[in-house]
C-alpha positions as CSV (number, residue, x, y, z in Angstrom):
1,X,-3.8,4.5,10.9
2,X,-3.5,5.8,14.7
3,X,-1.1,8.3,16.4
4,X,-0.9,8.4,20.2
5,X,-2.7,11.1,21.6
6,X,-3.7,11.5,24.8
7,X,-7.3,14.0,24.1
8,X,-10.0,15.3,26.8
9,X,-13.2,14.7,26.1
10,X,-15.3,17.3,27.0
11,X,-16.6,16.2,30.7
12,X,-20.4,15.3,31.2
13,X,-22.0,18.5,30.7
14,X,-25.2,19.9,32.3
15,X,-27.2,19.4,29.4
16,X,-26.2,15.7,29.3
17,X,-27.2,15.5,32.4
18,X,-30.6,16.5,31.9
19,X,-31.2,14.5,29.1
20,X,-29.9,11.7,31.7
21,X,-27.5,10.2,28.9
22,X,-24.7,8.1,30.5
23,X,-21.2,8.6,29.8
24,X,-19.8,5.2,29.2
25,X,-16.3,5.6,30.1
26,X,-13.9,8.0,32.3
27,X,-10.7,6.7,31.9
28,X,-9.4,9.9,29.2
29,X,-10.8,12.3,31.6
30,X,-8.8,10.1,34.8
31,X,-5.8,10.2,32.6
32,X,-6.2,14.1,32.6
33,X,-7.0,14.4,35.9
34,X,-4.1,12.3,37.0
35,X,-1.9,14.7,34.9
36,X,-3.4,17.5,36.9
37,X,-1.9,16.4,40.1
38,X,0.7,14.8,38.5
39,X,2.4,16.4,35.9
40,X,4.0,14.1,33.9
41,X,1.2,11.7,34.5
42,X,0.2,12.1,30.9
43,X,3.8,11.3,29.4
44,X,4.8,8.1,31.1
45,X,1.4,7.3,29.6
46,X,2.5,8.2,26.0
47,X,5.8,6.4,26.6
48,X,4.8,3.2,28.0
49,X,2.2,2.8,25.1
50,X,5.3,3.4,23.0
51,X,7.3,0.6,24.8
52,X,4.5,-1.9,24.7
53,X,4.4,-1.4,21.1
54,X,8.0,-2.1,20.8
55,X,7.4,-5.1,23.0
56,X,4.5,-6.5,21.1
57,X,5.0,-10.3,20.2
58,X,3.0,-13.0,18.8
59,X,2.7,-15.3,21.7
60,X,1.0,-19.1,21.4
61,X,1.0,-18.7,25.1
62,X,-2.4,-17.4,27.2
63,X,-1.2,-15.4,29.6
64,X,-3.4,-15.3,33.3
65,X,-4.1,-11.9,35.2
66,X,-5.6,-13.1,38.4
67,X,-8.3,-11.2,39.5
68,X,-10.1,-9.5,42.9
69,X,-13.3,-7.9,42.8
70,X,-14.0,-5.3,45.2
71,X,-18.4,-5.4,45.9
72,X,-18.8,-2.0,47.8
73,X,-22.4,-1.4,48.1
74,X,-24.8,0.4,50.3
75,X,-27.7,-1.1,49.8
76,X,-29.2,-5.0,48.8
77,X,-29.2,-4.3,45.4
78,X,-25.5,-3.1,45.1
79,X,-24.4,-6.8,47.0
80,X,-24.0,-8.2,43.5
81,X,-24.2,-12.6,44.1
82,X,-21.3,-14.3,43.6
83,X,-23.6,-15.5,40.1
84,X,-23.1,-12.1,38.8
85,X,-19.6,-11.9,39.2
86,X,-18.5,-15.4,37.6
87,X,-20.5,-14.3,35.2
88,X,-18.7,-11.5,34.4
89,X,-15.1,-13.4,34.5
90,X,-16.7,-16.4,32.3
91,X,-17.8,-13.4,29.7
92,X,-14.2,-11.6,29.9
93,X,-12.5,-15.0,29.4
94,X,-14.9,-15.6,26.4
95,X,-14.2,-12.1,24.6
96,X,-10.3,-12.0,25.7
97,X,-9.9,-15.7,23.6
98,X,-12.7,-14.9,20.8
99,X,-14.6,-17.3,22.5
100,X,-18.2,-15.5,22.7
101,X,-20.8,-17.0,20.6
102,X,-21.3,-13.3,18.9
103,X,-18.1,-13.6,16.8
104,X,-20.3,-15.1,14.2
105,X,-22.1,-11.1,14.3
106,X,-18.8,-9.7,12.7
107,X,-19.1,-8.8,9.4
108,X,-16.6,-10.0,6.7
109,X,-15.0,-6.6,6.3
110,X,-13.1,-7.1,9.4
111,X,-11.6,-10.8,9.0
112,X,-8.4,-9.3,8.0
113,X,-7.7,-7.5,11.3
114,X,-9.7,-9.8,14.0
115,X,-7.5,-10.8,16.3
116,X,-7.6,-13.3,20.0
117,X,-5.7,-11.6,22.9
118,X,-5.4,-15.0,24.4
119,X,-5.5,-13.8,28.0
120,X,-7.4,-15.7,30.6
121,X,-9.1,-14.1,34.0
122,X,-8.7,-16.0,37.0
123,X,-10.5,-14.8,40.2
124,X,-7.6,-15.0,42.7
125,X,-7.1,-17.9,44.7
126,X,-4.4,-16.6,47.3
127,X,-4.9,-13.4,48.7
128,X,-2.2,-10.9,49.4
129,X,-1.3,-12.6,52.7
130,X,-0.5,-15.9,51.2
131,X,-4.4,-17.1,52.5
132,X,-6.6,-19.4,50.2
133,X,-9.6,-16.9,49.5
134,X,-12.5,-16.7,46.3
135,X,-11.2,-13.2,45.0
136,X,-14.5,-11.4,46.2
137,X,-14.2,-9.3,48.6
138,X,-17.6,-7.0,50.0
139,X,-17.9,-4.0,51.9
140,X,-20.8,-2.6,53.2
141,X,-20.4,1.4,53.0
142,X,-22.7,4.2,54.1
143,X,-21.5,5.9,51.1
144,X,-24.8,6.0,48.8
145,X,-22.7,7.1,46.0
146,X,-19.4,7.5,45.2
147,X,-20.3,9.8,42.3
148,X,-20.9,13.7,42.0
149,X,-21.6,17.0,40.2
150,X,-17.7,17.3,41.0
151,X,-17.1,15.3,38.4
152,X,-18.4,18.3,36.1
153,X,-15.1,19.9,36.7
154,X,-12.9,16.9,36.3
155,X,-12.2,16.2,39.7
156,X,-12.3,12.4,40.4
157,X,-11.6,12.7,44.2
158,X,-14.7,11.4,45.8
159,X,-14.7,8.6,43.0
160,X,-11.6,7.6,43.8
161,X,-12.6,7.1,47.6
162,X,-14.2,3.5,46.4
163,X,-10.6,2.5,46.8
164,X,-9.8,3.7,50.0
165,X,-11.2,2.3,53.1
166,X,-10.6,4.9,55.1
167,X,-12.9,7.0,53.1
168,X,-15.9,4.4,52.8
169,X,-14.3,1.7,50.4
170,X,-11.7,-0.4,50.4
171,X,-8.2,-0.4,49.5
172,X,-6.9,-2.4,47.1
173,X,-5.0,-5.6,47.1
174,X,-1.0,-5.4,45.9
175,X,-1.1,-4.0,42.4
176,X,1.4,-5.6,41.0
177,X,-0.2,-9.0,41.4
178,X,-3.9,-8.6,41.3
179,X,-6.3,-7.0,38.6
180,X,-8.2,-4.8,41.4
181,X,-11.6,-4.1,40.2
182,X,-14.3,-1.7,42.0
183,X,-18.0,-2.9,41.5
184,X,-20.1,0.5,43.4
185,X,-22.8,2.9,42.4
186,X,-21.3,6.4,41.0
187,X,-24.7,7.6,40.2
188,X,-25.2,11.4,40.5
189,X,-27.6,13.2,42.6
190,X,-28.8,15.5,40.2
191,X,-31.1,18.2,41.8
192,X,-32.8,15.3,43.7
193,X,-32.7,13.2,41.0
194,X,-30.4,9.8,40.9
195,X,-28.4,9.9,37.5
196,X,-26.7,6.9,35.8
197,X,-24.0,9.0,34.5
198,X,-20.7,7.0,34.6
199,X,-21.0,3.4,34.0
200,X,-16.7,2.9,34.4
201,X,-13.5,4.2,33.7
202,X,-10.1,2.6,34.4
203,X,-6.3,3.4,34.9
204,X,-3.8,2.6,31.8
205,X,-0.5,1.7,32.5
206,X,2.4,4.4,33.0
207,X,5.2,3.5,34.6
208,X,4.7,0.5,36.5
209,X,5.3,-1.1,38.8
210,X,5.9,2.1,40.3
211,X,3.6,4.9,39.4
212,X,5.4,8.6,39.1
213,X,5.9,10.7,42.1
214,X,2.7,12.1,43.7
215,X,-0.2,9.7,42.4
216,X,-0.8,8.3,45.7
217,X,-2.7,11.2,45.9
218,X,-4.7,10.7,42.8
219,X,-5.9,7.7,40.9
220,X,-5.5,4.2,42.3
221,X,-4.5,1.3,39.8
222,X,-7.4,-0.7,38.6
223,X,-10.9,-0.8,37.1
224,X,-14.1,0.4,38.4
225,X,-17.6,-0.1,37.4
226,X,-21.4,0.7,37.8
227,X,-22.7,-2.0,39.6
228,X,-25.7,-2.5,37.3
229,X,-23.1,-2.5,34.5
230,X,-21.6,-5.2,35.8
231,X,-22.4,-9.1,34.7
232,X,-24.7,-10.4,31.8
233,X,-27.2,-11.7,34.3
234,X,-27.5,-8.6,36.8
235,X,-30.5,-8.6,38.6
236,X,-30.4,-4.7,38.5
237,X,-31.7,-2.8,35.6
238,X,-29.5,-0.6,33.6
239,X,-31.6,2.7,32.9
240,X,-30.5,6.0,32.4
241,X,-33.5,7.6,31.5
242,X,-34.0,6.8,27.8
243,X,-34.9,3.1,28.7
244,X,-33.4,0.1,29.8
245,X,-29.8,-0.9,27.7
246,X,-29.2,-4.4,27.5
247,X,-26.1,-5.4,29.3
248,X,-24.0,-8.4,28.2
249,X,-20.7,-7.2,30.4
250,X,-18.7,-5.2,28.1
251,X,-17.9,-2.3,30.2
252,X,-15.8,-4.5,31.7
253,X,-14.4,-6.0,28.9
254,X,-13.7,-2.2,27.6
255,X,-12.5,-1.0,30.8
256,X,-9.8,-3.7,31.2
257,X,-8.9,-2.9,27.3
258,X,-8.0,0.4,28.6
259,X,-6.3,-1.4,31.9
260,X,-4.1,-3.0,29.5
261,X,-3.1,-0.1,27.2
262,X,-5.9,0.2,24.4
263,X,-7.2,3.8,23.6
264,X,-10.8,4.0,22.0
265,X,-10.8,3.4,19.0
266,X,-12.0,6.5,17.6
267,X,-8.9,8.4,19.4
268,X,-11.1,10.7,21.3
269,X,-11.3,13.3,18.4
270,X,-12.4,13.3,15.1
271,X,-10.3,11.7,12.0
272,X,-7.4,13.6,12.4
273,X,-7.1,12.0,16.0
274,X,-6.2,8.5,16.3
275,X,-5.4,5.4,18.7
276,X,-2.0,4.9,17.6
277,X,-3.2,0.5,16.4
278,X,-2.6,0.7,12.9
279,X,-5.3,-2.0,11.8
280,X,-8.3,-0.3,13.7
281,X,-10.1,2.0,11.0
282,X,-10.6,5.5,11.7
283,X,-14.1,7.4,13.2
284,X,-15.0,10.6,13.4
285,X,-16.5,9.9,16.8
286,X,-17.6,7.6,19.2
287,X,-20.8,5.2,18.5
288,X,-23.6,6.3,21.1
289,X,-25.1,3.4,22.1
290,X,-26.1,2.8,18.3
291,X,-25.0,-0.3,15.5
292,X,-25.0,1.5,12.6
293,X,-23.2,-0.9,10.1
294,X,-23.9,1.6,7.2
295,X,-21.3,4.3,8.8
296,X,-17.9,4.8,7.2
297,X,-17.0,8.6,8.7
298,X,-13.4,8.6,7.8
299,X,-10.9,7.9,4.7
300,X,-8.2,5.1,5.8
301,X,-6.3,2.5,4.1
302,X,-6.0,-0.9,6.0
303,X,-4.2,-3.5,4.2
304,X,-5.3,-1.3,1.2
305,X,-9.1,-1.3,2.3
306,X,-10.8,1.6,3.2
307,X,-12.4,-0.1,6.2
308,X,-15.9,0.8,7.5
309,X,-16.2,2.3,11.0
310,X,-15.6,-0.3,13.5
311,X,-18.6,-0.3,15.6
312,X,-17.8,-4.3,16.7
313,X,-14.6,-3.1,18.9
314,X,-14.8,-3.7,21.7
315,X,-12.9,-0.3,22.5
316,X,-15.6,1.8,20.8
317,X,-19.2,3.0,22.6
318,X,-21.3,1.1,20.4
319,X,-24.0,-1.1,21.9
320,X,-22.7,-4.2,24.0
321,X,-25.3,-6.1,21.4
322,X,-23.0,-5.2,18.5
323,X,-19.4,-5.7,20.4
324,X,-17.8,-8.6,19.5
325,X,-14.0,-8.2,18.4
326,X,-10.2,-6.9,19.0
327,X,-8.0,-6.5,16.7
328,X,-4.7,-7.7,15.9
329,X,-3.0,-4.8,16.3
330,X,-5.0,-4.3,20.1
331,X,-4.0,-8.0,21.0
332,X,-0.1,-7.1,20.3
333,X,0.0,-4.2,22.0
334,X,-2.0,-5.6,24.9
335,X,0.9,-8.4,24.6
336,X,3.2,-6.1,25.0
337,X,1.7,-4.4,27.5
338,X,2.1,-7.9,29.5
339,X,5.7,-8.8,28.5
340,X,6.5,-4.8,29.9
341,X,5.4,-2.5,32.5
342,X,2.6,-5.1,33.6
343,X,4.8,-7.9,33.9
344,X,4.7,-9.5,37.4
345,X,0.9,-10.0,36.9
346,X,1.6,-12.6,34.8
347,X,5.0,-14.0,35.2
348,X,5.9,-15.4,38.6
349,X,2.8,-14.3,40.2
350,X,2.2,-16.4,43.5
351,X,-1.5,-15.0,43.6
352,X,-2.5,-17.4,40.5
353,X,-2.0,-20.7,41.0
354,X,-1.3,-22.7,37.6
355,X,-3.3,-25.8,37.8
356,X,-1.8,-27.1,35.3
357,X,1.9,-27.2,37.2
358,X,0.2,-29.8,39.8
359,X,-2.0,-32.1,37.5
360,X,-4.8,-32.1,36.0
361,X,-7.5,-33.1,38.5
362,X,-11.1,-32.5,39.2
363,X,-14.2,-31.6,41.4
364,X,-17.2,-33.0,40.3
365,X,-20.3,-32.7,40.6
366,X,-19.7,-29.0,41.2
367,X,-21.9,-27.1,42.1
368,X,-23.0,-30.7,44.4
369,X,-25.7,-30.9,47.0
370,X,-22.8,-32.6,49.3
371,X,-21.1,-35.4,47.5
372,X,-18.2,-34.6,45.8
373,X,-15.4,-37.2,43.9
374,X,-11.4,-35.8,43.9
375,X,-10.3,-37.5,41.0
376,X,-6.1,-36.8,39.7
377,X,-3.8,-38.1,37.3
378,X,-1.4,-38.5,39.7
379,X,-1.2,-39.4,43.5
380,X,-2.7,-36.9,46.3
381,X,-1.4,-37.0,49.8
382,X,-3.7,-34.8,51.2
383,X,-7.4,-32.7,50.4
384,X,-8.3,-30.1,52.5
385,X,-11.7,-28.3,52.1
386,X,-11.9,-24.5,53.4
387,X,-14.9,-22.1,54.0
388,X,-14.4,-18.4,52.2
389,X,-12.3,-16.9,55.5
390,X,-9.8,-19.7,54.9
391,X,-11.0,-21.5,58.2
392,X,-10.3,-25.3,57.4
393,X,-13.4,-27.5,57.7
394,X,-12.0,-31.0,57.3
395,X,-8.9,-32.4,56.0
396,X,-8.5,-35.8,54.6
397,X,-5.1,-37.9,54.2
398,X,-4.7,-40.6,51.6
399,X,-2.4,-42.4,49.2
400,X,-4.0,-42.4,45.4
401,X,-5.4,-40.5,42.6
402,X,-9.4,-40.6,43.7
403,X,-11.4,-39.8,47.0
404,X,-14.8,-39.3,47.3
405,X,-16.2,-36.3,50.3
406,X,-19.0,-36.1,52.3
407,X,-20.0,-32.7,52.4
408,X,-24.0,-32.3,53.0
409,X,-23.4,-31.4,56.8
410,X,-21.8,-27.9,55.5
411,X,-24.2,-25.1,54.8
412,X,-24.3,-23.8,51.3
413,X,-22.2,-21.8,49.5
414,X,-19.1,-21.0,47.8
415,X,-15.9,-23.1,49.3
416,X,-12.3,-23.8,48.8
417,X,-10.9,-27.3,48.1
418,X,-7.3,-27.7,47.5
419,X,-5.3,-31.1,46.7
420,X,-1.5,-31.6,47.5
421,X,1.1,-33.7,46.6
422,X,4.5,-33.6,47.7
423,X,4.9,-29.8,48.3
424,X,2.6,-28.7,45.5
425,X,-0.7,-27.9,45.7
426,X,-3.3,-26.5,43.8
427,X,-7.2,-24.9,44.7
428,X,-10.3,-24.9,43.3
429,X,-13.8,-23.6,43.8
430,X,-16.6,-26.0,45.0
431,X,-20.1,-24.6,45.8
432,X,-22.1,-26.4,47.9
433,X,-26.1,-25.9,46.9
């Protein structure tokens, strides 16, 4: 059973470096360097993951965090496709509803604590502004990296500057309402040669909405990620140095974890130091990459069950091949982490729109080579179709439930179609091939 503690882990040292291993995630050493410059940092920390806890509750609901993904890149490769990144939402929406085929990988220890966060990730269909937009945004930088050796002493300043446009990125969109996350390279030019050391790290919650006096300075709300870390189908190879690692999107799936108030598992330390969920069983450390299923490093007592080490949690560093599970105790706390301090993401949020408050009405075929059918199950007034800047492209009045558009004149690509009836309306992705 876990206690909240906030540990350091020792930063990426030289040695690691030279032995190009990656470190898989930043976000203990951003909590510490947060605290740095701004002390107290570290304690709203320790007492929002207290009130979560006490906020935790069972909910039938699924709960949507709409979503904006931020593609700064420097070169081709960096400009993720829009593939990639429904890829990755698809594969966050599959392990946040313990949906993902690998479930059936879990071994049988662990049926007493597996638990479905049912939370759903919704690129965002209205942008800050009140305009229709895809929830991808992409900036070309002449920033080749925003990491560097200065992470070596905990300093996450030139990271950070992927969320600042004046500094080569771009800022984010309101925090309060939008899941910002960073796609960039933070490789590390190391003595001439380009090391994969980082491959994300993200910011818990503290005191939100508003964060304690000074971190404007410091670390900016959201998630950030390597870009080849980024998607199941990434074109880009993930290699630091020991060999290509098979990526199935986890980082993001662990980074949001952390977004949303879960520690890792093994609480940073050895047995003695713990995550402070009560059903996720003790480890002496973190899993490197390996999925060991014969490793039980600690003594606990789950539901009476000394329970092997976890290596199918999502929150530890196992291999994204062996990943597969939250807990109950995460999916509570994550809960309460939503009914709390990150409330008005998913309550009353005008950036998601709820299709299911308008009707429930379709685009089909989708993706289409140019003819498209608007069918509803109740009567439309209007369909307007948009291109990704917002700029309308055609409009089309009508009285019933069905219309059929004829679209092949519009270039391909990713557009916006919305439907309204009376003063509703509702949007939805079309992409024209």
């Amino acid at each position: 059973m876990k206690l909240l503690l906030l540990t350091t882990l020792a930063m990426i040292s030289l040695g690691a470096l030279a032995q190009l291993q990656p470190h898989k995630c930043l976000s203990p050493e951003a909590i510490s360097y947060q605290e740095s410059i701004t002390p107290g940092f570290e304690h709203a920390v320790h007492a929002t993951f207290n009130q979560a806890k006490a906020l935790n509750t069972k909910s039938n609901s699924i709960y949507t965090i709409p979503v904006v993904v931020h593609v700064v890149y420097n070169n081709a490769a960096q400009n993720l496709p829009d593939s990639v990144i429904f890829n990755q939402i698809e594969t966050l929406n599959e392990d946040f509803n313990r949906m993902n085929a690998d479930t059936i990988n879990m071994r049988s220890d662990f049926d007493i604590v597996a638990g479905s966060p049912q939370i759903s990730f919704q690129l965002a269909q209205i942008d800050e502004f009140g305009n229709p937009t895809t929830g991808i945004t992409r900036t070309n930088t002449a920033t080749a990296s925003f990491g560097s050796l200065a992470l070596l002493g905990g300093d996450f300043s030139e990271l950070e500057q992927v969320k600042s446009t004046a500094d080569g990125g771009i800022d984010p969109w309101d925090q309060n309402r939008y899941l910002n996350i960073w796609v960039c390279n933070m490789s590390i030019d190391f003595f001439g040669t380009e090391v994969t050391a980082v491959l994300g790290y993200a910011t818990p919650p503290a005191n939100l909405p508003n964060w304690p006096t000074g971190s404007v300075n410091g670390l900016e709300d959201g998630v950030v990620i390597q870009y080849q870390a980024f998607g199941s189908n990434n074109p880009n190879v993930l290699d630091a140095g020991g060999g290509p690692i098979e990526v199935l999107g986890r980082t993001p799936t662990h980074e949001v974890g952390h977004y949303l108030g879960l520690r890792h598992i093994w609480g940073d330390g050895d047995c003695a130091e713990q995550d402070g969920i009560d059903d996720t069983p003790n480890a002496d450390a973190e899993s490197q990459q390996d999925c060991d299923p014969t490793k039980n490093t600690c003594t606990d007592n789950i539901q009476g069950i000394d329970l092997p080490d976890m290596i199918e949690n999502y929150m530890d560093y196992s291999a994204e091949t062996c990943q597969n599970s939250f807990t109950e105790g995460q999916v509570l706390l994550m809960h309460g982490v939503l009914e709390g301090p990150r409330y008005d993401l998913v309550y009353g949020n005008p950036a998601t729109v709820n299709e299911l408050d308008f009707a429930n009405w379709n685009v089909y075929p989708n993706p289409t080579q140019g003819t498209v059918t608007v069918r509803s199950d109740i009567e439309i007034d209007q369909v307007r179709v948009m291109d990704i800047s917002g700029k309308e492209v055609l409009t089309k009045t009508l009285q019933g439930s069905q219309t059929t558009l004829e679209l092949s004149y519009l270039g391909s690509g990713v557009y916006l179609i919305e439907v309204v009836s009376d003063v509703r309306k509702s949007l939805k992705r079309l992409v024209i091939q």
